[in-house]
Residue, then its C-alpha position, 0 to 999 in steps of 0.5 A: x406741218x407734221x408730215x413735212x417736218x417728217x418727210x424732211x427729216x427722212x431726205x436729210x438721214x438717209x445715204x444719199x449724198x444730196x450734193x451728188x443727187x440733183x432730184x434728192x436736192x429738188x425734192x428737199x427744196x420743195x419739202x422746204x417751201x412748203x413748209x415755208x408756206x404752211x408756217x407763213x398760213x398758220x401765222x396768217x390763221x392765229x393773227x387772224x384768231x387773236x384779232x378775232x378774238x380782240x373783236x369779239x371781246x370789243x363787240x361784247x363790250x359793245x353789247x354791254x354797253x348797249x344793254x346798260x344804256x337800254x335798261x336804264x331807259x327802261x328803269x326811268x318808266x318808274x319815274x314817269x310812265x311817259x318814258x317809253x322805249x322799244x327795243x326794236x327802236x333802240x336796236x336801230x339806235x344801236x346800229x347806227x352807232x356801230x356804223x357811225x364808228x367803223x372808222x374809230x382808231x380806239x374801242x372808247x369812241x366807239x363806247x362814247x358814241x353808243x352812250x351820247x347817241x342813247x342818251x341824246x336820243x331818249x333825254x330830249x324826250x325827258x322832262x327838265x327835272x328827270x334829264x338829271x336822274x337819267x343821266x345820273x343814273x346811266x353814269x352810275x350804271x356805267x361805272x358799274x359794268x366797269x367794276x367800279x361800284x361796290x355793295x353800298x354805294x349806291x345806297x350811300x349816295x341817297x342816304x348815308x343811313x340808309x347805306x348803314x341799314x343795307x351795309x350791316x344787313x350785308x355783315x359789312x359793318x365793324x364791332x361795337x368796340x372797333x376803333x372806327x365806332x369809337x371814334x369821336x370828333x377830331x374837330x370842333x369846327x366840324x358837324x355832327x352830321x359830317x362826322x356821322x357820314x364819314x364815320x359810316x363811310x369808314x364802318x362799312x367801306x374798307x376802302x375809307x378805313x385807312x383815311x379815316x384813321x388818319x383824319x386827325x393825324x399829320x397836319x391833315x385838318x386844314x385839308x378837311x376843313x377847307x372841303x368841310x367849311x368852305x363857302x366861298x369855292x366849290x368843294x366838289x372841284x377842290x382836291x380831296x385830303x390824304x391824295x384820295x384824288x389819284x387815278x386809282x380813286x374812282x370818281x363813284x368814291x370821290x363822290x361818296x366823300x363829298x356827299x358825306x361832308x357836302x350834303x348842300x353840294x349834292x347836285x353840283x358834286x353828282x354833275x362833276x361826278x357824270x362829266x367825270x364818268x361820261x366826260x364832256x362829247x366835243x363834236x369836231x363838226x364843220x356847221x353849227x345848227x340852232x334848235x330849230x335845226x337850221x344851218x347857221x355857220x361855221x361853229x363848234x357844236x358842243x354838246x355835254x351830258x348836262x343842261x338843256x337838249x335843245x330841240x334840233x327838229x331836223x335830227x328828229x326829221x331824218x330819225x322818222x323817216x322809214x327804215x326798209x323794209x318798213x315803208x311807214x315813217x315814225x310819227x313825231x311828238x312835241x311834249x309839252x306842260x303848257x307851251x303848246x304855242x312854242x311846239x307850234x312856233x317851232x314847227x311853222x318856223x322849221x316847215x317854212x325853212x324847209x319848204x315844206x307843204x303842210x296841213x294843220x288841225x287844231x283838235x278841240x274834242x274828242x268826237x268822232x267828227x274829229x277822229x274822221x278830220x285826222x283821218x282824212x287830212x292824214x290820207x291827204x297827206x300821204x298822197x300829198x307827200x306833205x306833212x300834217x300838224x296835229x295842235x292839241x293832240x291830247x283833246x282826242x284820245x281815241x285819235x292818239x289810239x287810231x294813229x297807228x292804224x292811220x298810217x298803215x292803209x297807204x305806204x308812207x312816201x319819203x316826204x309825209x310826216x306826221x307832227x303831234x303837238x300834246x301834253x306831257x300826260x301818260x294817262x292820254x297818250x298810248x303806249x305803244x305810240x310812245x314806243x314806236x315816235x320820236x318825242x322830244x319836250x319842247x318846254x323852255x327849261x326853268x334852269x337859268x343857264x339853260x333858259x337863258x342858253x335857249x332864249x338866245x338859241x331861238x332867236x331869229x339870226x338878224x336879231x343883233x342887225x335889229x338895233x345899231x345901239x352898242x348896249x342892244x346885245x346887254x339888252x338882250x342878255x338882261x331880257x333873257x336873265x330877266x324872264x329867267x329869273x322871274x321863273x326861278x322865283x317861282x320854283x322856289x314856291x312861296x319863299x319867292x313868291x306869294x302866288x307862285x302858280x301865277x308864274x308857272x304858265x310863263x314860257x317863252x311867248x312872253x319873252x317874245x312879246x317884251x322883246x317886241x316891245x324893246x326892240x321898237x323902242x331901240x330903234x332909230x332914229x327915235x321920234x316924237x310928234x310936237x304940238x306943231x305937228x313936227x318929229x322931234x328926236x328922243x332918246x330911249x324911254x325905259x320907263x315906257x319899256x318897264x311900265x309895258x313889261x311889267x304891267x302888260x306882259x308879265x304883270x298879265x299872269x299876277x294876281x297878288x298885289x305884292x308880287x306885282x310889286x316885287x315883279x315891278x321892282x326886278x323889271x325896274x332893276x334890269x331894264x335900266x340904263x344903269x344895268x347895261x354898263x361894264x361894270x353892273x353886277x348882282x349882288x350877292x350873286x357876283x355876276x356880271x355880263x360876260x365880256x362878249x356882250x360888249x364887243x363889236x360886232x359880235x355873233x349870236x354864236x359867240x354870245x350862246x358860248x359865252x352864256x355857256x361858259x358860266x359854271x352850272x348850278x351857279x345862277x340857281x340860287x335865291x340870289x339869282x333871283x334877287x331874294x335872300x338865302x332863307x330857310x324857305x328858299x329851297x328849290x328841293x331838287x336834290x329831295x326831288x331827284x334822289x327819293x327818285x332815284x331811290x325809287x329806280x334802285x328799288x325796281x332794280x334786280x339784285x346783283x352783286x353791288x346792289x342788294x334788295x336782301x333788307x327790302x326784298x320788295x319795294x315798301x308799301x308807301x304811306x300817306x305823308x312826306x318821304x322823309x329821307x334824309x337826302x340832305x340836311x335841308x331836304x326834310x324841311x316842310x318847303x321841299x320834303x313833299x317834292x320827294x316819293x317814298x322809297x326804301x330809304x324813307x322806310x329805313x329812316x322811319x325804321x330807324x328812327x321808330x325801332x325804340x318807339x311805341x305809339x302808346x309811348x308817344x301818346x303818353x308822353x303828349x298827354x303828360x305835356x297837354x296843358x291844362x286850362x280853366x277850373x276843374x270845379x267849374x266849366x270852362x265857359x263859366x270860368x272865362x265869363x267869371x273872368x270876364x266879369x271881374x274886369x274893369x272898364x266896358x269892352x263888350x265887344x272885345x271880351x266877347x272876342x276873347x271869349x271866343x278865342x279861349x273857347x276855339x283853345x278849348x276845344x282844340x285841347x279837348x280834341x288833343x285830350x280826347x284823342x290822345x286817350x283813345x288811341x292810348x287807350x287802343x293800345x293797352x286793350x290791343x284794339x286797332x283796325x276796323x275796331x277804331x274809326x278813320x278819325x282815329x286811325x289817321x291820328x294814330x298814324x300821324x302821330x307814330x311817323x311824329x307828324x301832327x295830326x291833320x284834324x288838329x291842323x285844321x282846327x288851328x286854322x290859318x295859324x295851323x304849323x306843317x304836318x312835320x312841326x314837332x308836336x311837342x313844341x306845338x303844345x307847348x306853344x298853345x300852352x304859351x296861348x294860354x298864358x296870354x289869354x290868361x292875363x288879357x283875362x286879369x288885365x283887360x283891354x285897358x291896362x293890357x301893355x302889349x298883344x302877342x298875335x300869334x297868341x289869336x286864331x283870328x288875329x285879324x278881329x283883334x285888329x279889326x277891333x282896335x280900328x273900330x276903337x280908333x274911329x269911335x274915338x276920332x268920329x267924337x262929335x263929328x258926323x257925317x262920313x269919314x274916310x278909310x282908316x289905316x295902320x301905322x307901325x313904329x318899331x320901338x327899342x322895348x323888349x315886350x318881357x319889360x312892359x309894364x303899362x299900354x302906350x298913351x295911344x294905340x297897342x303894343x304888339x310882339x312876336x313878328x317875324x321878317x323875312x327877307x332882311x336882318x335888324x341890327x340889334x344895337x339900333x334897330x335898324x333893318x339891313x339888307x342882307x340875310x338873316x343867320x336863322x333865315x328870319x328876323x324877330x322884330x321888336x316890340x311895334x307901336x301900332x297906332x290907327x289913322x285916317x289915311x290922308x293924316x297918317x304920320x308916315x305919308x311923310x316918308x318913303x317906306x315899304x308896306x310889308x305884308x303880315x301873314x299868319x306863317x309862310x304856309x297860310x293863305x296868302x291874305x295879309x293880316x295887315x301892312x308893316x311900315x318898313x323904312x331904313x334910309x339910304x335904301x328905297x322902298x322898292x328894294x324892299x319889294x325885290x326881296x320879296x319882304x314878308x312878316x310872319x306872327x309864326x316863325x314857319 
């Protein structure tokens, strides 16, 4: 350019007249196109080098996103060892996601389709419960390598005190004397604990500060209130106070603030977080495929980064199949808990639709006969160009060990492929085969949208063409609802059921075989054989269809008397004619058919989108499953889900938003729950051993412990250890001097009060004993190997406030949770003593009322009150007699204002209802939640029948069954008669009703 410019400035200063000079002319015009030339190539050149440039930065926003999607599948082996992924798998992965997006207008589709791509891939291969931490956490990477996550905040959202901890450790904190710390209370509607999270947001988040401060100013109350105090919507979709919802707020924020007001709102706020963050993927394709992977019509496919994956065998078929230069196809994996027969169903149903030829082996053993089986069939296969099944993979390690080798003799042909049907188990499956497979969990989901989403996704495509009945697609969507809900009564451990290990081998095969068993009775026309031989047209027998699924295909798998009852009533409340009209609603659920299902006419792909449209998390509640909102119904997935994810944080390397300068390594993990503080119910006894520990447990324990001594606590237990009998006498021949004095001849029920004040004793002697010991230990610096186990596992307890465990067990069936305060515990068995201190001054006769949970055994003081019953009935009478039972009457008393026995029978208190509420004014049981979860009952009158002459035959009403707490054994004390009227007996039996003498 230089040189030309030069070479034209010379021809234009020099004394040649150029319109005399026809070669100066041409040279000049020459000169002039060239430089034309050269300056239209160097434009040409630097468009090329910015858009160069801009593709170069794409490609490395590209890589970046790629490298944030591998790395969280990798974190998530610290979840579970069974998530395995190679790179070189996921290089391909990431291949063919560039490739599918060359024709992308914008560099976000492209970023969208590496991310769904990664995360469909690697999700379905996820167990229910960890799909939610893996696509949690990939959200929360993501926004980090977008630079929308600070120091902290990771922390903040599994614990606000742990954030605390991090935060002033990082010199992120405030003065003591700022007016952040000194803050109080603007409200007084408002908790201590959501105060004490947004203050700790404020302390150690400059980006809060300002709206801190001005909470309580300018009308601003009702705002915070409506997020803070609202029941009734869904505060993790309300507008946020002081317009801290602008586009300048990051969803990671938006998050925080929530999770600050709205611990119980947790999980719903972290999926608005992920939809906000990954947005909701809407594929703009032309046919719909089921799960099976079958072509079924023009549709919508929708697939978002919440919910079930399904199990689109089709899409894992075309992932295995050889990618040259290899010539070996990838095996693929069917994991499974217990549905090994869905992971069968699934593949017969698929190979028969593709026409496929295919070899099955049901493996039994781990022999080396077996191992040659594989072999052999696998090498018929391959020459075959057929598939093989391989049921029950996980009986044969050393064949999982062999596949590999397997498959390399011979050259894979394009139509061989290799099924394994195994369990979940990372001890039984190799690495490397979970590295170099496609896996997907094939599981029904326990989730009741997700359950109910995939029942009707497995159904056959005529099913609706089954019956011409108008009500047969609500029929259907009860079925589905019915089989859900009887799974998420299970996951709510002993709140909903009373043996819930009885509910977890329910899968869909049961749901398979009711639906047969509805289907033949919706057909027509419907006959019946007359005496003569004739058929006679009937209508729907519902009572048929109840007894058979209750009885025969869910009542299979129960073992307990009363969750038969409570299964029988859920049957009876869905599979009615009442529960197929418009208007049939769940109460205290709010939940009603969706419209579709009353159409004519419809399609099975209309019903699933509009089972897809109800809110998630929404059916996940007690009510969902017709139980009421307890402190014991509590599914524990937030406790489950964040101690995780913690976990995951922990493994971590540090960077400059997440730090590991307070934990530089992760925690040795102690014996005992991860009290973390996830959330103000994650720490009760029902749900906190779902959690791991992590380096927020730590902290809290730190926290809590930093001012505490063990010699501290010791001595303080020991100042509130009651002391019982006489120190002058033992305590045997004090109780026996007591004994003595009474009136009246009760043998054989002294002798049992004797030995109730003996297990007494010697629990406290064991409490004395070892609190002294361990005090003691203290004072002289004597600890380790220096102490026994007995001891040292005392100690331990006791320092992380938990009860000892030999004490526990001790107590017996009455024994509280480890987490139970021990102080409280000892004040308790001091209340023990005082009763049995005036069962001792009294005696039997003249004793007004029986507090049961005073007894170890409180099953032998009713035992005795029977044999007093039958002695006093037999009289003169001989032969035999028939069986005796218990009637209760609930009575106005108060036990405090008891003075004499009943004529008949005992008084007894200090029973505790769950699953209903007692009008105080009448006494009368209502259905509906208690405010503290269970009900204290009034004094009972407690009187002994025959069976045949007991009074409350007469009457309806529900035998309740009294255990010692919600944690024992579930073996009932003895039966409650509960009645109310206007309200059946079975209603009682669908809220699961349950009696505790301890209200744990």
């Amino acid at each position: 350019m230089e040189k030309l410019e030069k070479s034209m400035l010379e021809s234009l200063s020099s004394d040649i007249r150029l319109m005399n000079e026809l070669p100066a002319t041409k040279k000049l015009a020459e000169l002039k196109k060239q430089y034309d030339e050269t300056l239209d190539s160097q434009e040409r050149v630097e468009s090329n080098e910015a858009t160069n440039t801009r593709n170069r930065e794409l490609s490395r926003e590209f890589a970046r996103r790629g490298a944030v999607c591998f790395h969280v599948m990798q974190y998530l082996r610290e979840v579970n060892p069974l998530y395995q992924v190679s790179y070189h798998q996921f290089q391909q992965l990431y291949d063919s996601a560039i490739a599918h997006s060359e024709r992308a207008q914008r560099a976000e589709e492209t970023l969208e389709k590496i991310t769904h791509m990664a995360y469909t891939t690697f999700a379905r291969g996820l167990l229910e419960r960890d799909r939610f931490i893996f696509t949690l956490l990939l959200a929360i990477e993501v926004e980090d390598s977008l630079g929308n996550i600070g120091p902290g905040e990771r922390e903040f959202l599994v614990s606000p005190n742990y954030s605390a901890v991090v935060m002033t450790k990082l010199g992120f904190t405030q003065p003591p004397d700022s007016k952040i710390v000194q803050m109080k209370k603007p409200f007084d509607w408002m908790h201590d604990d959501q105060f004490h999270n947004l203050q700790v947001l404020a302390t150690h988040f400059e980006w809060f500060q300002e709206k801190f401060e001005r909470m309580p100013k300018d009308g601003r109350e009702m705002e915070w209130r409506m997020l803070c105090d609202n029941v009734e919507k869904e505060p993790e979709n309300m507008p946020l106070p002081d317009k801290m919802d602008s586009k300048d707020f990051a969803p990671m924020k938006r998050l925080l603030v929530v999770r600050a007001v709205r611990s119980d709102r947790l999980m719903q706020a972290s999926t608005v977080f992920i939809h906000r963050v990954l947005g909701k993927n809407w594929s703009n394709v032309n046919l719909k495929k089921d799960y099976s992977g079958i072509l079924q019509g023009p549709e919508q496919d929708y697939t978002g980064y919440y919910g079930d994956m399904g199990l689109d065998l089709s899409v894992m078929y075309k992932q295995s199949a050889p990618v040259p230069p290899s010539t070996l196809s990838l095996p693929i994996l069917l994991l499974y808990s217990f549905e090994a027969k869905a992971a069968q169903s699934r593949f017969l149903d698929f190979s028969g639709r593709r026409q496929a030829p295919r070899l099955m082996v049901t493996i039994t053993d781990n022999s080396q006969a077996t191992r040659s089986k594989v072999r052999k069939t696998i090498r018929k296969a391959i020459a075959e160009g057929s598939w093989v099944y391989l049921h029950n993979a996980h009986n044969a390690p050393n064949v999982l060990n062999s596949l590999e080798s397997f498959l390399v003799e011979k050259p894979n042909p394009e139509g061989f492929r290799l099924w394994v049907a195994c369990q979940a188990d990372p001890e039984v499956i190799p690495v490397r085969l979970l590295q170099n497979s496609i896996k997907a969990v094939v599981d029904t989901p326990k989730v009741m949208k997700d359950s109910m989403i995939r029942s009707f996704s497995w159904f056959e495509p005529d099913i609706l063409k089954q019956s011409s009945r108008p009500e047969w697609p609500v029929m259907l969507h009860n079925m589905c609802f019915l089989h859900a809900a009887i799974q998420l009564r299970a996951r709510f451990g002993q709140g909903g059921w009373n043996c819930p290990q009885d509910f977890f081998n329910i899968g869909y095969s049961c749901l398979q075989e009711a639906l047969a068993i509805v289907q033949n009775e919706f057909k027509e026309p419907l006959t019946s054989v007359a005496p003569d031989g004739s058929q006679n047209s009937r209508s729907v027998s519902y009572n048929g269809i109840r007894y058979m699924v209750a009885e025969i295909v869910y009542g299979s798998h129960v073992t307990d008397f009363y969750d038969q009852q409570s299964l029988c009533a859920m049957v009876d409340f869905w599979l009615s004619s009442g529960a197929l009209k418009r208007d049939f609603e769940v109460k205290g659920l709010k939940y009603r058919h969706p419209q579709a299902f009353f159409n004519p006419n419809v399609r099975l792909n209309t019903l699933i989108q509009a089972l897809d449209s109800a809110p998630n998390h929404n059916l996940d509640v007690p009510e969902g499953c017709h139980i009421h909102q307890t402190i014991v119904t509590l599914l524990g997935d937030d406790q489950y889900v964040f101690t995780r994810l913690n976990k995951v944080f922990d493994s971590m390397p540090s960077t400059l938003t997440l730090s590991h300068k307070m934990f530089p390594r992760p925690p040795t993990p102690f014996d005992g729950p991860a009290q973390a503080g996830i959330s103000k119910t994650s720490n009760n006894p029902s749900v906190v051993h779902q959690g791991v520990f992590s380096t927020a447990s730590y902290a809290t324990h730190k926290i809590r412990f930093k001012d505490v001594e063990l010699w501290q606590i010791c001595n303080d237990l020991l100042q509130k250890t009651p002391k019982i009998g006489n120190s002058s006498k033992s305590f045997r021949e004090f109780v026996v001097e007591k004994i003595r004095k009474l009136p009246g001849d009760y043998p054989i029920f002294n002798d049992f009060i004797m030995k109730e004040c003996e297990i007494l004793h010697q629990l406290l002697t064991e409490v004395r004993n070892t609190l002294t010991t361990i005090r003691n230990a203290c004072e002289n610096n004597v600890m380790g190997d220096q102490l026994s186990d007995h001891y040292l596992s005392a100690a331990d307890d006791l320092y992380h406030l938990r009860i000892p465990r030999i004490w526990c067990k001790m107590t017996g069936t009455t024994a509280p949770p480890y987490t139970y305060n021990a102080a409280q515990w000892l004040r308790d068995l001091e209340d023990r003593w005082k009763h049995f201190e005036k069962i001792l001054s009294m005696g039997r006769k003249a004793m007004p009322a029986y507090w049961l949970g005073a007894f170890f055994n409180p099953r032998g003081l009713l035992a005795l009150l029977k044999q007093e019953a039958i002695k006093n009935y037999c009289g003169d009478r001989s032969g035999n007699f028939e069986q005796f039972t218990f009637q209760t009457d609930t009575t106005f008393r108060d036990f405090g204002h008891l003075l004499q026995p009943p004529p008949e029978g005992v008084y007894i208190h200090g029973i505790h209802l769950w699953g209903c509420s007692i009008e105080k004014t009448t006494n009368e049981f209502q259905d509906q939640a208690s405010r503290q979860g269970y009900a204290p009952l009034p004094v009972l009158h407690l009187q002994c029948y025959p069976v045949n002459e007991k009074p409350a035959l007469q009457e309806p009403s529900f035998q309740c069954p009294l255990y010692a707490s919600r944690i024992s054994p579930r073996d009932p004390i003895m039966e409650i008669d509960i009645k109310k009227e206007g309200i059946p007996p079975m209603r009682w039996a669908l809220r699961g009703l349950t009696a505790t003498i301890w209200p744990y």
